[in-house]
Structure formats: structure tokens, C-alpha cells
N, C-alpha and C positions, 0 to 999 in steps of 0.2 A: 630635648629640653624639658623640663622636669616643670610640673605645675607650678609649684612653689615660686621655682626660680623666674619664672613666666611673671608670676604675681608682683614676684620683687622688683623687675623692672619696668611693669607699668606703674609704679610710684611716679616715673619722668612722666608728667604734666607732656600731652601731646594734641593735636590738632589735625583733624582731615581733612578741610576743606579743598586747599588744593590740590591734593594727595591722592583723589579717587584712581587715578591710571595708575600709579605706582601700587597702591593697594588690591587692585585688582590681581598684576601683577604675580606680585607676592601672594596672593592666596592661590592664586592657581598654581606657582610652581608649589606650595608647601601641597597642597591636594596631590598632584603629580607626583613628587616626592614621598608623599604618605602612602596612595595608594600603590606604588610599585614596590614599596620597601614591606608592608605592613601589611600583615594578613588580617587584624583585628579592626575593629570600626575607628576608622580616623576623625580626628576633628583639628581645629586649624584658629589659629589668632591674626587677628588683623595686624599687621607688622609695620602699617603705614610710616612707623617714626625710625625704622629701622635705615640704614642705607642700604641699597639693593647688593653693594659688596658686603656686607657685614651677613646678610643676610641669606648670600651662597653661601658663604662659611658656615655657618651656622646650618644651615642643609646638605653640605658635604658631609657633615657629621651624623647623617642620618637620625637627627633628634626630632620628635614630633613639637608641635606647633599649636598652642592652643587659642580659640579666640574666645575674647570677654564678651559679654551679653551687651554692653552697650553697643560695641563695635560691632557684634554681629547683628542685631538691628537696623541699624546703618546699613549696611551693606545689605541687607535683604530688601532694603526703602531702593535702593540703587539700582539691583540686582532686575526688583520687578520694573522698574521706568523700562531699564532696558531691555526686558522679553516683553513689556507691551508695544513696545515700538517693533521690534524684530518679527513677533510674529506675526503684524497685520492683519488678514481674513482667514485667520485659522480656525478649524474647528472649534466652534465654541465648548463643546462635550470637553474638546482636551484640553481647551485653558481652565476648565471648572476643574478634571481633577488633579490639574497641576499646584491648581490654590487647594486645594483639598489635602494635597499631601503639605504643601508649606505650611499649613495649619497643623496639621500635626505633628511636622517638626518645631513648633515654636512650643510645644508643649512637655520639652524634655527637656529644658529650663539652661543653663547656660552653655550646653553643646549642641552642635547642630550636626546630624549627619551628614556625611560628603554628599552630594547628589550629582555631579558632571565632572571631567576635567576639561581643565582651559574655557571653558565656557565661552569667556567671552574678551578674550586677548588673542590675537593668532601670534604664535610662538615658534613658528616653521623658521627664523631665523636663528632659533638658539637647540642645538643638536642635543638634549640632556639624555636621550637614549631613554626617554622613561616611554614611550609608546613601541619600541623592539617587538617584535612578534616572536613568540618561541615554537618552531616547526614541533609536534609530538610524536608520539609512535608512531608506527602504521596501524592506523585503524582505531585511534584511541579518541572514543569520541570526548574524555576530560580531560583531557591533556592543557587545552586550553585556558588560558589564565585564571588556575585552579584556585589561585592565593584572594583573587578575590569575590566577596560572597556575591551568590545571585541575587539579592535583592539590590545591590550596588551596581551592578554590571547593567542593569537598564539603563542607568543614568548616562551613559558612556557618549562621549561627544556624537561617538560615531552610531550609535543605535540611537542620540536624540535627533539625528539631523535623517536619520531614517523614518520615522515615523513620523518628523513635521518635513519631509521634504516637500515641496511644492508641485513636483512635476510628478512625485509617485502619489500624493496625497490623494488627489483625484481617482487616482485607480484601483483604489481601497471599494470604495462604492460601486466602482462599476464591474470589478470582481464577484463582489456580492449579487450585483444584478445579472451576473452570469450564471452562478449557482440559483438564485429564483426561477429564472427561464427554464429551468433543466426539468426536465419532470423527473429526470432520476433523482436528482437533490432535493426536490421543493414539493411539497406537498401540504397545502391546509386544508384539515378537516370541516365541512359545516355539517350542521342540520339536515341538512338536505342532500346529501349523500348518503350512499347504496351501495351494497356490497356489486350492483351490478351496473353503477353510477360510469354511463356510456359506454358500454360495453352489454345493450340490453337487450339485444337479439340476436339469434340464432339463424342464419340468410345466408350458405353457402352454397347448398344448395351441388349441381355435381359440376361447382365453376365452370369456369371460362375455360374455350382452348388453350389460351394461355396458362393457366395456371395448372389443369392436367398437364400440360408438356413439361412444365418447369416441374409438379411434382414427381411424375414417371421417369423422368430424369434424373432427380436427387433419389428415386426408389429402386431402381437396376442398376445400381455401383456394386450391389453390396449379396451375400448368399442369402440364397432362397427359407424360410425360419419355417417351423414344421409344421403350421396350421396357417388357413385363410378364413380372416374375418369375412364373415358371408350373413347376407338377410338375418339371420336368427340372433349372429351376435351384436347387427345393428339396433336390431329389434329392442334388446335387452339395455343395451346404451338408453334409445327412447324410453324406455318403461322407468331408468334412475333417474330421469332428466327428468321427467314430465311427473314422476312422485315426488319430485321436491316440492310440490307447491308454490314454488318462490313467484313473491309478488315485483313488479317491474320489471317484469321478463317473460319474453314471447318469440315464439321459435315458427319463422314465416315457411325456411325450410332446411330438412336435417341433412345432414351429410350422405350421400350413398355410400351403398358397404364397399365400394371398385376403392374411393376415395383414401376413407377410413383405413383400407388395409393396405394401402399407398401409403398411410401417415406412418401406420406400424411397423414396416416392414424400413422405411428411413428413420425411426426410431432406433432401429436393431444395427442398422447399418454405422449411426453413431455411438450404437454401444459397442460395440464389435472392436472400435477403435479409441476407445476409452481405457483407460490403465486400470480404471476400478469398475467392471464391468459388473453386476450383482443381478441382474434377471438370467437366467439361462435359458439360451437359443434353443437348446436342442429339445429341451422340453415342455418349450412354451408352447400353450396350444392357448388361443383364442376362446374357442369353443369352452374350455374349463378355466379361463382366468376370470377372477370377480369381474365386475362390470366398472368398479373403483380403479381396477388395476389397468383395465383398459382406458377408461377414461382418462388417468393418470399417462399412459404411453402416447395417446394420441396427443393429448395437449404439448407434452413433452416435442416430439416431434413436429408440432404445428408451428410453434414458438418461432422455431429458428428457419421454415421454409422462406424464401425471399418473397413472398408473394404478401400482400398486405391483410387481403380477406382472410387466406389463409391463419395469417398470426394470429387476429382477433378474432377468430372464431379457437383456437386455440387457446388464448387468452379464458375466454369466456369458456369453455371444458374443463379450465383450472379453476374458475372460480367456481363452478358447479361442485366437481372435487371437492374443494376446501371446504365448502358448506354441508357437503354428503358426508365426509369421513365422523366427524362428531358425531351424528345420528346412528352412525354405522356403529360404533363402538359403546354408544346409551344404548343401542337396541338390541346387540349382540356381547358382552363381555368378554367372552371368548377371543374373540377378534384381535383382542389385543396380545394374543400370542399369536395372530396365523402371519404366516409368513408375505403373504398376497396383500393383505391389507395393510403390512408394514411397509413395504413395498409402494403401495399405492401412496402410502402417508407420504414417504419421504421423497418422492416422485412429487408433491404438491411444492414439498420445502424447497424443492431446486426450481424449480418454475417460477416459483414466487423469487426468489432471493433474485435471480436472473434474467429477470422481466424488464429490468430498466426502467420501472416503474416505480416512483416511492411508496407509492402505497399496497403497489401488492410485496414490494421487498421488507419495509416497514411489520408487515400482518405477520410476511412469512417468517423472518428473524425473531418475531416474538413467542410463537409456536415448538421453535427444534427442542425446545425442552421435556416437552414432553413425549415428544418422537424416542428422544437418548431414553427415555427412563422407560419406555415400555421394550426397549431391546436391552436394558440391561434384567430387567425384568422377567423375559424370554429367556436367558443366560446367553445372550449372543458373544457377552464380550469373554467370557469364558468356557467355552466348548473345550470340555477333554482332547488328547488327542486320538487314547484308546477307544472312543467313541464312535469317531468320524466315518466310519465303515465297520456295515454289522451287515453279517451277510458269508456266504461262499460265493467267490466270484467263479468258480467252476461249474452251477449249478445250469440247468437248460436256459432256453430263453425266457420265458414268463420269471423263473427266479432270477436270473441276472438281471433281467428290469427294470424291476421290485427292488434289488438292490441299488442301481444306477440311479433312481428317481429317489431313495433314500438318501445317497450321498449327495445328487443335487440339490436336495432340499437343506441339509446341513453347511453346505460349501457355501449356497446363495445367504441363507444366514449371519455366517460367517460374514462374509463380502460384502452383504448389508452396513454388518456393523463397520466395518475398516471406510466403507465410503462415507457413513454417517461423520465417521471420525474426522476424514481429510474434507468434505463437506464445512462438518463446523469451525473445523482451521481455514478454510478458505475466508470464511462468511467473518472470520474474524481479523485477518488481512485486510482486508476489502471495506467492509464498514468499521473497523475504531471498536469490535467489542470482545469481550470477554470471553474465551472459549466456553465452551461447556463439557465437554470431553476432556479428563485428562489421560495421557500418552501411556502413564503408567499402567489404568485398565484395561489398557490394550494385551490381558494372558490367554488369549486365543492361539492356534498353531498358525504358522505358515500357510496361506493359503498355495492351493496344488497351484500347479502351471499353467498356462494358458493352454497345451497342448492336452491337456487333460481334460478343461474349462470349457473347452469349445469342442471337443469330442462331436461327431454329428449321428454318432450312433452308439449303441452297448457294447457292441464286439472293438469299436477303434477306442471309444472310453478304459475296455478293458484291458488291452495292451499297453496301451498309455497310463495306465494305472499299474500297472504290474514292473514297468520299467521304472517309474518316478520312485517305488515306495521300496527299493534296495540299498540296502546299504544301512547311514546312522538312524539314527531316531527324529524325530521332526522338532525341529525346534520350536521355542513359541518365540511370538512376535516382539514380546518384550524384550527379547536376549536380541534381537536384530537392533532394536530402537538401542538398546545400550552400546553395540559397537557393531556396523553394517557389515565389518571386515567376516563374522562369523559365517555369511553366505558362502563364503569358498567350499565350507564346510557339507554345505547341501546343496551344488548347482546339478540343475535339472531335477531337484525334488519339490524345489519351491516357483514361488511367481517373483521372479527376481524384479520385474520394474517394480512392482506393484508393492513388495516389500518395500525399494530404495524409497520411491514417490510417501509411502508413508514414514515411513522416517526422516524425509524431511518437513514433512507437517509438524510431525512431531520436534522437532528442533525451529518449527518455525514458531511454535505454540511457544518456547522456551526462551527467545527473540521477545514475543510480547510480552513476558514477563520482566525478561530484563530493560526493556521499552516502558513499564510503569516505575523501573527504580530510576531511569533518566530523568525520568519526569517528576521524581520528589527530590531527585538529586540538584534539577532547577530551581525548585522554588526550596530548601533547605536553609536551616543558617549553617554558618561557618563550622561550629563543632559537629555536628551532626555530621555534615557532607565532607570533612576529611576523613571519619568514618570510613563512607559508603564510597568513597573512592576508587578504593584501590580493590575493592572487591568488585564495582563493575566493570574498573578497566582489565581485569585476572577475567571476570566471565564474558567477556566479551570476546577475548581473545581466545576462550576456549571455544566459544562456540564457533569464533569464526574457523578454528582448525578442523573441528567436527565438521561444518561443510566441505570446507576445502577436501577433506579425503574423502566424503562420500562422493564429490566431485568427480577425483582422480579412479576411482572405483566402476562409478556410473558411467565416465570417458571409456574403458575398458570392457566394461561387461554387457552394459544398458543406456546406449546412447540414445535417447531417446525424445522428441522435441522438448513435450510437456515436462519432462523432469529436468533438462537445459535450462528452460526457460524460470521456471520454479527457482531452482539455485541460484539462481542470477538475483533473484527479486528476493529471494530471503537475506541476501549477504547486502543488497544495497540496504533495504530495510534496519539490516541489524547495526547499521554505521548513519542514518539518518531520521531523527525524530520526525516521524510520517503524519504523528497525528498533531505538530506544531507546523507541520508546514500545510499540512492542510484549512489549518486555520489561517496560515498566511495569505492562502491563495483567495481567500474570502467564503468558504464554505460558513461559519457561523457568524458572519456578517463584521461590519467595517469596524467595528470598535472592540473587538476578539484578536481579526487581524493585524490593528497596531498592537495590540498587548503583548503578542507574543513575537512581531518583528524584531525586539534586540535579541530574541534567546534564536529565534534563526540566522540570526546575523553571526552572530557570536558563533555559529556551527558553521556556518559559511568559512571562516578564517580558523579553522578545524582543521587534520590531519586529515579528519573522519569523512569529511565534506568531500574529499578529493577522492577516497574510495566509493564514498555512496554514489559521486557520478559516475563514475567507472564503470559499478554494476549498472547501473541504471543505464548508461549508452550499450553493454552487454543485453542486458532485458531487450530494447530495440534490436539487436541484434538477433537475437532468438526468437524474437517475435514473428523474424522476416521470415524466417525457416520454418512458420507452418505451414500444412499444405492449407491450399485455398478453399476458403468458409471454415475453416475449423479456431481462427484467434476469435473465442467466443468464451462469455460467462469470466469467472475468473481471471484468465489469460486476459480477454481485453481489457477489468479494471486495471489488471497489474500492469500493461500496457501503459494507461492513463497517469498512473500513479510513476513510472520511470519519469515520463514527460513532466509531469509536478515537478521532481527531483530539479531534474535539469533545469528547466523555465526558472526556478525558483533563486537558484544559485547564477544565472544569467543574469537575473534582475541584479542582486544583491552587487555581482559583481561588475553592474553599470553604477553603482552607486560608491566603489571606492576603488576604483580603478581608469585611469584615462586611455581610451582608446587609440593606437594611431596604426597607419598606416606600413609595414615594414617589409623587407625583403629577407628571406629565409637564405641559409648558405646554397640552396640549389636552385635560386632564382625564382621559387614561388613569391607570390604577392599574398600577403593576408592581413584581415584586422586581427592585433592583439596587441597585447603588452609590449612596451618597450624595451623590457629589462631583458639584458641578452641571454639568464637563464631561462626566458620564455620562446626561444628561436622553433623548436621543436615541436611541429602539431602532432599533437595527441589526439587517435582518432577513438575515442571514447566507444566507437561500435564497430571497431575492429578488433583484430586478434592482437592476445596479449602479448607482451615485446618487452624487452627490456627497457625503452623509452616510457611505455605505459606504467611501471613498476618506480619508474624513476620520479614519474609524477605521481604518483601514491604516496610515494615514500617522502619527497624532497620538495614536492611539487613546482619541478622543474617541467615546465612544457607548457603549450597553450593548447587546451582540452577543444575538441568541437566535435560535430558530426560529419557524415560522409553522407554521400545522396548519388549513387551510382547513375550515372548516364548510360554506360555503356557494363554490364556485369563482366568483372572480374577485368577491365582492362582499364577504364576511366572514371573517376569520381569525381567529385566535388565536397571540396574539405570546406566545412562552416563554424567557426568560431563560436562563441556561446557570448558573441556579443548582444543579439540582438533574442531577445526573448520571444518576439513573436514569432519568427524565423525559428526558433527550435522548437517551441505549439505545432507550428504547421509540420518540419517535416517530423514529429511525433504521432502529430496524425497521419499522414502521411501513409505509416507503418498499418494502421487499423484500416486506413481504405485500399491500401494493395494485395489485401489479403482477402477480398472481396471480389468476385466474376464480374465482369463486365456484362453478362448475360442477365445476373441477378435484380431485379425490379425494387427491391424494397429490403434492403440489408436489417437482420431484426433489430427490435428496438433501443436494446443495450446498447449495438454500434452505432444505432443514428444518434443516438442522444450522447452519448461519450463523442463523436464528431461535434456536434453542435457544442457541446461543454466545453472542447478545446480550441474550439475557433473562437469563441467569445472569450475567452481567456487569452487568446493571445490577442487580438484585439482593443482587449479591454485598457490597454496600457499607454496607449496614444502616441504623444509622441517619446515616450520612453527607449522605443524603441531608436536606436543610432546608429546603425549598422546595415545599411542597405545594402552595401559591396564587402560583407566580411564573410566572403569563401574565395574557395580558389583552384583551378582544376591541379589535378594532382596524376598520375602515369603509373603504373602498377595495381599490383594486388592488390583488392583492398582487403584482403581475408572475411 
């Protein structure tokens, strides 16, 4: 209906007093009718003098609906009586910005923007099909009700009755008070803090029985490394320590050298099993590494022994580190090209990022900057490849040597730089921040193979070099990052995990890029965001192809935990806005966490939604399959963050869905859905199946977890009804991967435990689902 014509017939002299319910009415179905028809901004007339049959005709005809300023006055007088009654003892914060915005919709003079549908009539008796859900792609996180703008879609009955819900209201704050408690999240600076602020002496001294048995134990897993730190190189450790001068801090007593070279040699043993392995074993001597470099290993190694003293005394070797390297490189210039001392730096950045600590992860994440630029500096990230070996490998022993400690010195460089790389993708996974490496500088060669890498002498180095370097020419790294398929081309002349592993950083770096166009794609107006559309539902789908085949590639050549487990967490990632749902779970506190509940919600009733659990019950999956003590550093945040996933989409889907009771075609008993396309438990952390693709695609099935009683013969299937019940068995996964022997699991595990028990907790009685599993007979894959 046409303004004009509108105009024309409020000539008829009309009256609303009695009229409020029928006007009501009639504004909300013209809203409903606007917003499903109408991609442009709707506005609506009070229809009150209409009869409600004249006035479905009149909306069968899809004609817009306008209302006059008087009438729309009136009904905003109406409107508020009835949300001050309704919301009771609601946050006072959100009734201030709720008049905040109705102020400035009175200021656009006689239209008003749409702000809810149905508000405040229930309409469930009249079927108008204007609330239909439209299933989208697989995997398309816009799919969903693309036609109207994100600044409308907050208003939506069902995201206002989310963030003033009553029973989840409460859990906004107590979320929040779960990330405070965390020392990994929470961290306030005073005055009165110290770089060595408790953590201020040095008191290890040559521990406890205890604690040698549990180090000599974690030190004899692994081969013998070519040098033993002894008295002179402990010596030298004291002389860097005790030169710092630093004040609030005192060393009661130091480590012996038996100890020390117990920390190093479990240092080697977890590099040894590292995919990006960059100190070389065979040539490390003690006796010739800077004192930085060592200090740097031992802390490295101390961090993650189970023993407590041990950690913080480890702790406190990194923060010595961190204070020494500056000095190191004001007092020497040079430095900044030596290989030892880069080395040592970025051995500080992993300790810190991975400390579980905010404050030392905080320091360390604001430092990798200048780590990147003194290695691009070096020419790390572009080493020729006619370069890499200068030298006759035929030549006696003193010259093949001299060459072999050449080419380690090149390779470690190299390997520097590629971990710096998957480093700073992790670190930006993990914390919400901006790489600093891009994927493209990566025009370095292929680094050689492990069999060549770990060499334990000249003469096996140089048969192992002499077999890997036949055949094509070596590629370089960028040509892998552009298509992984190229490796067929050089197998056994390259380090095939260690290539794959970087190339999916590199496509994971490319994820967070496509992660910041979601994110203006949410808050966008309407012209704009049809735009941007259709190019991130095209790159989205590209990249999810580019996993999937380095997948299928990686299953065949390089099955390997860490790079499993990786793929899993980049594909949920690239289908789940991570850093809106992190704000949901209350990381930057309660009035963040409503803002962005409708745009999670809105993803919850997503295609996308149905995939990001998938990977995310995968991710637990592959989590189980490391060996024990190794789900550490990265892996365990990624760990935390599948668990988000899940919990998050549990919540959501307590809040518009009724739980009941039902029997499956083969006599299991489970909570879910009633709808008999939901008969089918989907075991979110089992092997993919046709059932599992079906709920992808169609989202037919009811998703849960499994919780093995008995491995490989009996499970127990858990619905995703009960949010604190998938917290736990999430944690679950991070404490089974822990020894029963181990006294003090390091700090990154205890506090990621603590963080998700108070999180699942936090939610009271939200949770409804005490009996929603159910034992199940077979495989569980």
C-alpha cells in the first residue's frame, strides 16, 4: 500500500481506545509480513480502524503498511507500560539502553524502525509461515536469513527473549566471574608489581626424591644429545643470573649441574617429537651454547615437568631470560644475526605465550615482533636453495665436519623461521590476534627430512644427504602452501609432516582473515553486506576444500596426531565465529556477552553451526589420541575452545528447543528432540558416517558425545542437552591425558581445568538434563 493511498484513508475520523489488542495485533502481523517479504527497512501504520479481515487482504497482497506519528506515539506510550511490567528486576544497564535506543528512534520523525516481531501477542495459533527456518549450504555460515539486516536481527523475539531470559540472565555474571578467577584470563596490573612479582627466589636446590625420580624418569625416554651440562656450564648459568643485578630477587639455592642436565636432555626428548623441531641434537654441545640459550632450554623444559618447584623455578629462568635478552642485544649488535641468540629469544616467546599465565602470555604476545623482524633481517625467510650446502661431501673428516655443522647451522635457521611462522599462527588461534607473519614470505626451500635432521653423526648425515638430494630440484615452500598436492613430486627429499603442518597454519592464518570479513559482515547495512556475501560464502567453501584435500593427502602420507588434531580445529573454526562466542561465554564481561547473544544465536540456527560441532566433537576426538603428557600449549587451548563450541550451542539449544524423553528404532533411551527426523544419535566424536554428513547437510540427527566405559566395545552416548555435562566430559579429554603418577600437571592444564569447571557450573539450574545418555553396543570408532 502506497503512502499516499495510506494518507487517503486516514481522512476516516478514527478512535483507539478500545482497540489496543486488535492494534497490537495488526502491527505485528504487518512487522511479520514486512520483515519476511522486504529486505529494505520496514515501517508499519496503526491499522486499528481496519477489520482484521480487510486487513489480511490487504497483507496477502504483500503491500507495506505505514504508520502515522500520532498513532505511533500511542503505541510506544502502550508499548513501554507493557515492557515495564514484563521485565520486573531486570538489569537496570539494559532497560537504560533499551530507552536509549527508543530515543533515538523518535528522532527520525514519522517512521519508526521495526525493532521485534510479535512482541507482544502470542500468535502460535495462526500458522502464517512468516517464522519457516531455511536449511542453507553445507557449511555456509550466511546462508541464514540473509534478507534481513544485521542491525534488525537483534531485535528478533527470539534473541530478545535470550538475553532478558531469566534463568540464563544470572549466568552472564557468573561466567564472567569464571574468567576473573582464571589467572590465564584475568590479570590486573598495580604499582606494586614486578617483573619477578612471586615468583622471587631461586630455592631448588638438588630437590626432593621425589622430584629427581619423576625428573629421571621424564629424562631416560628419549637418546642420549652430544654434550653433558657439567659444573662449568652451571657455573656460567650463575655468572648470567647473578650479573643481572635485578632487585626483589634472591637465589637461596641454585640448581646442581646432575639436575640442569636432566631438564636438558627432557627438553631434547620433547623436541625430538615435535613436528617443528629447530635446535639440532646432534650438534648441540652445552659446553659452546650461549648461556641465554641454555637458560632458554632449561626453562623450556622445567615449565611442563609435573613437579611444582620444578615449574617455578622454570618460570622464574624465563623470566630472567626475558630481562637478559635486551641487554644482550644493546651490548652486542651483532647478536642479532647469531643464530643462538635467536634461538634463545624465541624459546622465551614459547614459554611465555604458554605459561598459563596472563601476564607472562600478555608480555610474551607483545614482544614476537620484533623476534619476526630480526629473522627477516637475518634472511631467514629466504635462504637460496643453491646455498644450503657449500662444501665437498667427499672431503676427510675434519672437512666433512665443517661442512655438516655448515649445513646445520643453515637448516636450524631455516626451521627457526617456519616455527616462528606456525608459532605466531598458533598464538593467533589461541588469543583473538592478528598474525604477524604472512604465509606468502614463506620463499625458503623445503626443509630436508627428518632422517637427515636428526642424523647422529657426519658419515650417517652424509648418506642420508646424498640419497634425499637425487632427482628434481627442491622446491620452495611457497609452491607447497599454494597446492600440498606438489609433495608427490619430492617424497623423501622433503620433511613432508612438517611441510603439511605448515600449510595448514597457513590456511589457518587465511580462516582468520576470512573471520574479520564475518565479523563486518555482522554489523554491515543491507547494501554493503549483499555485496560481501557471496564472496565469503565462495571463500569459504574454498577453503574448506583446501583442508579437506590436505586432509585426504595427510590420512595417506602423514598421519600424524598433531596435524589430525590441527585440521579438525581449523575447519571448526572456519564455520564458527570463535571470537563471538568467546565473548558469549563471558570472557570480556556480562554486558559484551549480551551484545553479541543474538549474532550467536542467529549462528546456532546456521548450516554452519551443525558443522562447527562436528569438528569440534572431532577436535575431542583427536585430542584422545595423544600420547600421554603431550595435549599441551596450543593443543590444550584448542582442546578448550572445541568445548566453547559445544557448551555454547547446548546452551542455545536449551533455550529453543523442548527436551523430552524418547526411544530410538533399536530401543536405546535418550534426551532429545521429539521430531522424528531427530531419532538418530550423532556421535559428534566418532567416525564420520553417512548419518553424521546427513546431520551436516540436513540436520537430521540429535548430536552428542560418547564417554567410553569400556574402549572399543561400550559407550555412553550424551545429548548436548545438558551444557554442564559437555564442560565436564570436555574436560574430561585434558585430564585423561595426564599420568596418574604426575603430582602437578603444568599450569596451562590446571587452569584451563579450573576455567571449565566453573564454566560449566556457572549456569545453575540451566542445566535440565541429568539422564540425557545412554549406553550404546559397538564401535565407537
Amino acid at each position: 500500500m502506497s503512502v499516499s493511498y495510506a494518507a487517503g484513508l486516514m481522512k476516516d475520523p478514527t478512535t483507539f481506545g478500545d482497540m489496543s489488542n486488535l492494534t497490537r495485533i495488526t502491527d505485528n502481523f504487518a512487522v511479520g509480513s514486512a520483515q519476511k517479504d522486504s529486505i529494505a527497512q520496514t515501517y508499519f501504520n496503526d491499522m486499528s480502524w481496519l477489520m482484521l479481515e480487510r486487513w489480511i487482504n490487504l497483507m496477502a497482497q504483500g503491500e507495506q503498511i505505514v504508520l502515522h506519528k500520532p498513532a505511533r506515539l500511542a503505541q510506544a506510550s502502550r508499548a513501554s507500560d507493557q515492557r515495564e511490567a514484563m521485565t520486573g528486576n531486570e538489569n537496570p544497564d539494559q532497560i537504560v539502553n533499551e530507552t536509549c535506543i527508543e530515543s533515538q528512534c523518535d528522532d527520525v520523525g514519522d517512521i519508526r524502525p521495526v525493532t521485534s516481531i510479535f512482541e507482544y501477542v502470542d500468535l502460535s495459533w495462526f500458522d502464517s509461515g512468516l517464522l519457516d527456518l531455511t536449511v542453507g549450504t553445507f557449511g555456509d555460515m550466511t546462508s541464514f536469513n540473509a534478507s534481513v539486516p544485521a542491525h534488525d536481527k537483534t531485535g528478533e523475539n527470539q534473541n530478545s527473549k535470550l538475553t532478558n531470559n531469566h534463568s540464563l540472565g544470572p549466568s552472564f555474571g557468573n561466567r564472567f566471574g569464571a574468567y576473573r578467577r582464571c589467572a590465564w584470563t584475568s590479570w590486573n596490573p598495580s604499582r606494586y608489581q614486578h617483573s619477578f612479582h612471586g615468583q622471587d627466589v631461586i630455592n631448588l636446590g638438588a630437590g626432593s626424591l621425589r622430584e629427581r625420580t619423576t625428573l629421571l624418569m621424564k629424562a631416560s625416554t628419549g637418546r642420549m644429545i652430544g654434550s653433558t651440562l657439567d659444573d662449568a656450564c652451571r657455573d656460567s648459568l650463575l655468572v648470567l643470573v647473578t650479573a643481572m643485578k635485578i632487585s626483589h630477587f634472591s637465589i637461596h639455592s641454585f640448581p646442581p649441574a646432575e639436575l640442569l642436565n636432566d631438564l636438558v636432555r627432557f627438553f631434547f626428548i620433547q623436541e625430538s617429537a615435535s613436528l617443528a623441531s629447530c635446535i639440532h641434537p646432534g650438534t648441540f654441545s652445552c659446553y659452546h651454547a650461549r648461556p641465554e640459550l641454555l637458560l632458554g632450554i632449561i626453562a623450556a623444559g622445567a615449565v611442563i615437568v609435573p613437579e611444582r618447584r620444578i615449574q617455578v623455578t622454570g618460570l622464574v629462568m624465563h623470566e630472567i631470560l626475558r630481562r637478559a635478552m635486551p641487554q644482550l642485544y644493546e651490548s652486542d649488535n651483532s647478536t642479532t644475526r647469531d643464530l643462538q641468540a635467536l634461538q634463545a629469544y624465541f624459546r622465551a616467546l614459547e614459554v611465555g605465550a604458554w605459561s598459563g599465565l596472563k601476564r607472562k602470555t600478555e608480555i610474551a604476545c607483545s614482544f614476537m615482533q620484533p623476534g619476526y623482524t630480526m629473522l627477516f633481517q637475518a634472511g631467514a625467510f629466504s635462504s637460496p636453495t643453491e646455498q644450503e650446502l657449500t662444501g665437498d661431501l667427499g672431503q676427510g673428516a675434519e672437512g666433512l665436519d665443517a661442512v655438516w655443522k655448515s649445513w646445520t647451522m643453515k637448516e636450524s635457521l631455516k626451521r627457526l623461521a617456519i616455527r616462528a611462522f606456525i608459532h605466531d599462527s598458533q598464538v593467533s588461534m589461541a588469543y583473538f590476534q592478528a598474525p604477524a607473519i604472512s604465509y606468502a614470505e614463506l620463499n625458503m626451500a623445503v626443509p630436508y627430512p627428518p632422517s637427515v635432521w636428526f642424523a647422529e653423526g657426519r658419515n650417517e648425515w652424509r648418506q642420508e644427504l646424498l640419497h634425499c638430494t637425487r632427482g628434481s630440484r627442491r622446491l620452495l615452500l611457497t609452491e607447497v602452501l599454494a597446492d600440498v598436492t606438489v609433495l608427490e613430486t619430492c617424497r623423501g627429499q622433503a620433511d613432508l609432516p612438517l611441510c603439511c603442518f605448515t600449510a595448514i597454519h597457513a590456511l589457518a592464518n587465511q580462516v582468520w582473515d576470512l573471520q574479520q570479513q564475518f565479523t563486518l559482515l555482522f554489523s554491515a547495512p543491507e547494501t554493503k553486506r549483499r555485496r560481501m556475501d557471496s564472496w565469503c560464502m565462495n571463500r569459504q567453501r574454498d577453503l574448506y576444500q583446501d583442508l579437506i584435500t590436505i586432509r585426504m593427502y595427510c590420512e595417506r602420507h602423514v598421519a600424524h596426531y598433531e596435524i589430525r588434531l590441527l585440521l579438525e580445529y581449523v575447519m571448526m573454526v572456519l564455520h564458527a565465529p570463535m571470537a563471538h562466542i568467546q565473548r558469549f561465554a563471558g570472557r570480556e564481561g556480562e554486558n559484551e556477552a549480551r551484545r553479541v547473544a543474538p549474532i550467536v544465536s542467529e549462528w546456532k540456527r546456521s548450516s554452519a553451526a551443525r558443522v562447527a560441532i562436528w569438528h569440534a566433537g572431532q577436535v575431542l576426538r583427536r585430542a584422545r589420541q595423544f600420547p600421554p603428557t603431550t595435549l599441551q600449549s596450543f593443543y590444550a587451548v584448542a582442546t578448550y575452545h572445541a568445548a566453547l563450541v559445544l557448551w555454547t550451542y547446548s546452551i542455545l539449544g536449551n533455550q529453543s528447543s523442548k527436551q523430552g524423553e524418547i526411544v530410538v528404532p533399536n530401543g536405546m533411551s535418550r534426551n532429545g528432540s521429539t521430531d522424528e527426523s531427530s531419532m538418530t544419535p550423532i556421535m559428534l566424536d566418532g567416525e564420520e558416517n553417512n548419518d553424521s554428513r546427513a546431520f551436516c547437510i540436513l540436520g537430521h540427527g540429535t548430536p552428542g558425545l560418547s564417554h567410553s566405559a569400556y574402549t572399543g566395545v561400550t559407550s555412553t552416548f550424551y545429548t548436548l542437552a545438558d551444557p554442564t555435562l559437555i564442560m565436564q566430559l570436555s574436560a574430561d579429554t585434558l585430564r585423561s591425558n595426564l599420568l596418574s603418577t604426575d603430582h602437578a600437571p603444568p599450569l596451562l592444564i590446571c587452569n584451563l581445568l579450573g576455567l571449565m569447571e566453573d564454566l560449566g557450573s556457572s549456569l545453575g539450574s540451566l542445566s535440565t538434563a541429568p539422564s540425557s545418555h545412554t549406553d550404546i553396543t559397538g564401535s565407537t570408532g
